[in-house]
C-alpha positions in Angstrom: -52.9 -39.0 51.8 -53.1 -35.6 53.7 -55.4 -33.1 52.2 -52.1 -30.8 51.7 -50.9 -33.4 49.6 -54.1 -33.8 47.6 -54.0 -30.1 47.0 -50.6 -30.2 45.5 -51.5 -33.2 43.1 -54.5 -30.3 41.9 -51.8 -27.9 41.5 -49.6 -30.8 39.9 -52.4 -30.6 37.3 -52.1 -27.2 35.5 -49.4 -26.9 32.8 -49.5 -24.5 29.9 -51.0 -26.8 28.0 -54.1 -27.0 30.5 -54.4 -23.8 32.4 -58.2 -24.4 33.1 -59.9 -27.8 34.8 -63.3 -28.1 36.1 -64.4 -29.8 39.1 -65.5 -33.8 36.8 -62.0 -33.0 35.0 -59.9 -33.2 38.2 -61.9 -35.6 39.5 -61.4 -37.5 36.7 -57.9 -37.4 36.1 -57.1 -37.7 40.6 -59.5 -40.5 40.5 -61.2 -39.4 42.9 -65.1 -38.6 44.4 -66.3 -35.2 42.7 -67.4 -33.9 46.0 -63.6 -34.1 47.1 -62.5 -32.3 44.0 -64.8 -29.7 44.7 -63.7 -29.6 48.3 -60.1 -28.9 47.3 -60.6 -26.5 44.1 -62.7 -24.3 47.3 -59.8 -24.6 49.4 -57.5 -23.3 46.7 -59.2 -21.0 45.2 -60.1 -19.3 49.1 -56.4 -19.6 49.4 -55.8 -17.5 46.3 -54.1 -19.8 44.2 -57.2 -21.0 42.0 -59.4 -18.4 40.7 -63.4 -19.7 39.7 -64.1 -18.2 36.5 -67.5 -17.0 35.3 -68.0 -20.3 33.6 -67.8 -21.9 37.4 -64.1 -23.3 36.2 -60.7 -23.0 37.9 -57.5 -20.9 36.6 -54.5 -20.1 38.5 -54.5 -17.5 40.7 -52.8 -14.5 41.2 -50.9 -15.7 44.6 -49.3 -18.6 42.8 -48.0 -15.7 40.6 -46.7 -13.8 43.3 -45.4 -17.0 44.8 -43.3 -17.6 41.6 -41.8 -14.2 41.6 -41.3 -14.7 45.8 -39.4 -17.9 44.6 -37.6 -16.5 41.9 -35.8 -13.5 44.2 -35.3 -15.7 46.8 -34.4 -19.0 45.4 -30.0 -18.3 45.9 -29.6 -16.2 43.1 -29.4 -19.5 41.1 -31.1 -18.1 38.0 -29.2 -14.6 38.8 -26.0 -16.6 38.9 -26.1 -18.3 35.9 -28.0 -16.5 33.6 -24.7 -14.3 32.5 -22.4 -17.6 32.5 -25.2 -19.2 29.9 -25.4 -16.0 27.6 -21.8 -16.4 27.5 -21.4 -19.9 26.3 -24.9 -20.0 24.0 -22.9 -16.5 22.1 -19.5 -18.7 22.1 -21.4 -21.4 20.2 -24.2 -20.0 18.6 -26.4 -22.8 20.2 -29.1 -22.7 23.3 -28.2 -23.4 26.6 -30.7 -24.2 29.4 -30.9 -24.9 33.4 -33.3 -27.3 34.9 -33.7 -29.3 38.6 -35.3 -31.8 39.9 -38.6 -31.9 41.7 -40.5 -34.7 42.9 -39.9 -36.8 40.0 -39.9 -34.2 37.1 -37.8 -32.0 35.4 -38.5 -28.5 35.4 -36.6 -25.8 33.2 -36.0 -22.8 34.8 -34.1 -20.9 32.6 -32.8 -21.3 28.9 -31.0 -18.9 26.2 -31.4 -19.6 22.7 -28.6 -19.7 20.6 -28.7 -16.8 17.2 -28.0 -19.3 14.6 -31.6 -19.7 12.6 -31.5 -23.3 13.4 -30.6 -23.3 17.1 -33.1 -25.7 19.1 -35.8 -23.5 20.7 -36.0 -26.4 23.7 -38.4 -27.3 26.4 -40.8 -24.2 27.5 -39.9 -23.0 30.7 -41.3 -23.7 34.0 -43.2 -27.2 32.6 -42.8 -30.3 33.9 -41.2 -33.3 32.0 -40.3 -36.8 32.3 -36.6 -36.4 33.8 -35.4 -40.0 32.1 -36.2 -38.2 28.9 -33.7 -35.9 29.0 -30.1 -35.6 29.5 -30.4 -32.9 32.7 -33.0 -35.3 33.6 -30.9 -38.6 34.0 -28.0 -36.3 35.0 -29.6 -35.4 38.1 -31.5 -38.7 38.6 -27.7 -40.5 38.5 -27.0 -38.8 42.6 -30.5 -39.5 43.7 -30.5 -42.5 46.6 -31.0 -45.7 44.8 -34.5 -46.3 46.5 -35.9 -43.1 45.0 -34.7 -44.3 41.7 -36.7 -47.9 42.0 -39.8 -45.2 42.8 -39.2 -43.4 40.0 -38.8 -46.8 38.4 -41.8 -48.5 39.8 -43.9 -45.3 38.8 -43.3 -44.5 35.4 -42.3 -47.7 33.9 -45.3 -48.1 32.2 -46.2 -44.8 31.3 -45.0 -43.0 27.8 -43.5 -40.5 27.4 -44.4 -37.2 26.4 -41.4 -36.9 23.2 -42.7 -40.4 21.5 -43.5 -43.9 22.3 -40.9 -44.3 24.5 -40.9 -46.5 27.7 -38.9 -46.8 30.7 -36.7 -49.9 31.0 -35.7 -50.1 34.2 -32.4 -52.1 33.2 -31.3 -50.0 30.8 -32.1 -46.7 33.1 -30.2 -48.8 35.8 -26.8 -48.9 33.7 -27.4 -45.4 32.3 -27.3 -44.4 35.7 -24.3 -45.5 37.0 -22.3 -44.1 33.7 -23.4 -40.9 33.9 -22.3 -40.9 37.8 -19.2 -42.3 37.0 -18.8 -40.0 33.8 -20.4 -36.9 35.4 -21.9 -35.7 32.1 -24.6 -36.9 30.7 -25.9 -37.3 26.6 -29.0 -37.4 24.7 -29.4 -37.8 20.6 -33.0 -37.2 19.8 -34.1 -39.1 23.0 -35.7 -35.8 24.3 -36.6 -33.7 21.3 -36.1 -35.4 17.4 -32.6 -34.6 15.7 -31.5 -32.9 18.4 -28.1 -33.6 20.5 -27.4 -32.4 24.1 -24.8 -32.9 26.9 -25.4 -31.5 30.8 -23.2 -31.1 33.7 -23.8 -30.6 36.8 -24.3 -27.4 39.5 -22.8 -28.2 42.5 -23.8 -26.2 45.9 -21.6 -25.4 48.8 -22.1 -29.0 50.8 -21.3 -31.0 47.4 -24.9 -31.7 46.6 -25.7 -31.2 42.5 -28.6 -28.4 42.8 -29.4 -28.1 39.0 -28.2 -29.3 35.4 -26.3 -27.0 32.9 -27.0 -28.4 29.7 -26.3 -27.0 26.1 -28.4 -28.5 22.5 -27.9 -28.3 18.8 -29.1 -30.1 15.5 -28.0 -33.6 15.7 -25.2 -33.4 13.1 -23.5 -30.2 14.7 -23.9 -31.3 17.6 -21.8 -34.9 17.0 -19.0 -32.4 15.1 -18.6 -30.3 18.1 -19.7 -32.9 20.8 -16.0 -32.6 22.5 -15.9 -28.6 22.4 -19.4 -28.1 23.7 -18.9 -31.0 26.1 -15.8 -29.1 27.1 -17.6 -25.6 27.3 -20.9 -26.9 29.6 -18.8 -28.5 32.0 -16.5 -25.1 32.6 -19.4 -23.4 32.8 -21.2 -25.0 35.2 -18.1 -25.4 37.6 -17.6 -21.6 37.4 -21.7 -21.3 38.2 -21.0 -23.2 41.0 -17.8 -21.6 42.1 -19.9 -18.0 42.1 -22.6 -19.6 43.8 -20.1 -21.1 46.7 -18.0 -17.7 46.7 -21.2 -15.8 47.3 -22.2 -18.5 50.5 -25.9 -19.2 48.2 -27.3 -22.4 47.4 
């Protein structure tokens, strides 16, 4: 593995949830010889996207902030695009919409609204990385990848849980789940992600017919199976007219 790549799995390692490490703790969870550790959190940190704190241990730097908001103005006016379209539909039906894509085996959210009803779902935080068979953007977008990335993803995760319960991967069941939602072109969860809570996604398509993110919209399990053709409906017309904007506008 190239150093580059054993810097990213570093960076791989801070999530909201554990903004700090220290040199034994990334050694520890890379499995890997503390002096190597050491050598990378330098590297980064010389590189501005670590900073050592006065404790001698790491935080993000400011130049992965400025990275983000580089990425965010420059990234085909995805979130720009869309943002409206999902304010429109989450005030139609009072429930939270988010986007999300995939990267290198996880699911990032990078945008959401929440709905105004006091019991719209709050949903996954933004910018963190999830377990895409979780969730219904997750397997949406999993359903066009090739079929030997899939048996990665398989081979990878299969035996690991899940961050929403006890959940496992079975790779048969993933398999078929797969092939309906490419057929269907929608995709469905029921508390599979987050407890009690229903979702459907559709797809962003961009200009050469690749899907490029998930439009997906979530409310309280029992709402959500009254209204499950409307908001099926509604996310689906939505993301088509994302995509049409994006298309008309030559981004993405």
């Amino acid at each position: 593995m190239s150093t580059i790549a054993k810097a990213g799995r570093v960076l791989d390692l801070y999530t909201p949830g554990s903004p700090v490490w220290g040199v034994s703790e990334v050694a520890t969870a890379l499995q890997m010889p503390r002096s190597t550790a050491h050598s990378l959190l330098a590297g980064l940190t010389e590189a501005g996207l670590l900073h050592q704190s006065r404790r001698g241990r790491y935080e993000l730097g400011w130049r992965a902030f400025e990275l983000g908001q580089i990425h965010r103005m420059t990234s085909g006016g995805l979130i720009e695009t869309a943002h409206p379209v999902m304010q429109e539909i989450s005030r139609r039906h009072s429930e939270s919409v988010c986007m999300a894509v995939y990267d290198r085996q996880a699911l990032i959210f990078i945008d959401k609204v929440v709905g105004d009803d006091p019991l719209s779902v709050v949903g996954p935080r933004i910018g963190m990385r999830y377990e895409p068979h979780t969730f219904a953007s997750g397997r949406l977008l999993m359903a066009h990848l090739p079929a030997a990335e899939i048996e990665d993803y398989i081979r990878t995760t299969s035996s690991q849980r899940t961050r929403s319960g006890n959940a496992v991967v079975r790779p048969q069941v993933l398999r078929d789940q797969l092939v309906r939602i490419r057929n269907d072109e929608l995709s469905y969860d029921d508390g599979g992600a987050i407890l009690d809570v229903g979702c459907v996604a559709a797809r962003l398509i961009g200009r050469h017919g690749q899907p490029i993110a998930s439009l997906s919209i979530s409310a309280p399990s029992r709402r959500f199976q009254e209204n499950r053709v409307r908001l099926s409906e509604s996310v689906k017309a939505a993301a088509a007219t994302i995509s049409r904007r994006l298309r008309e506008h030559g981004q993405m």
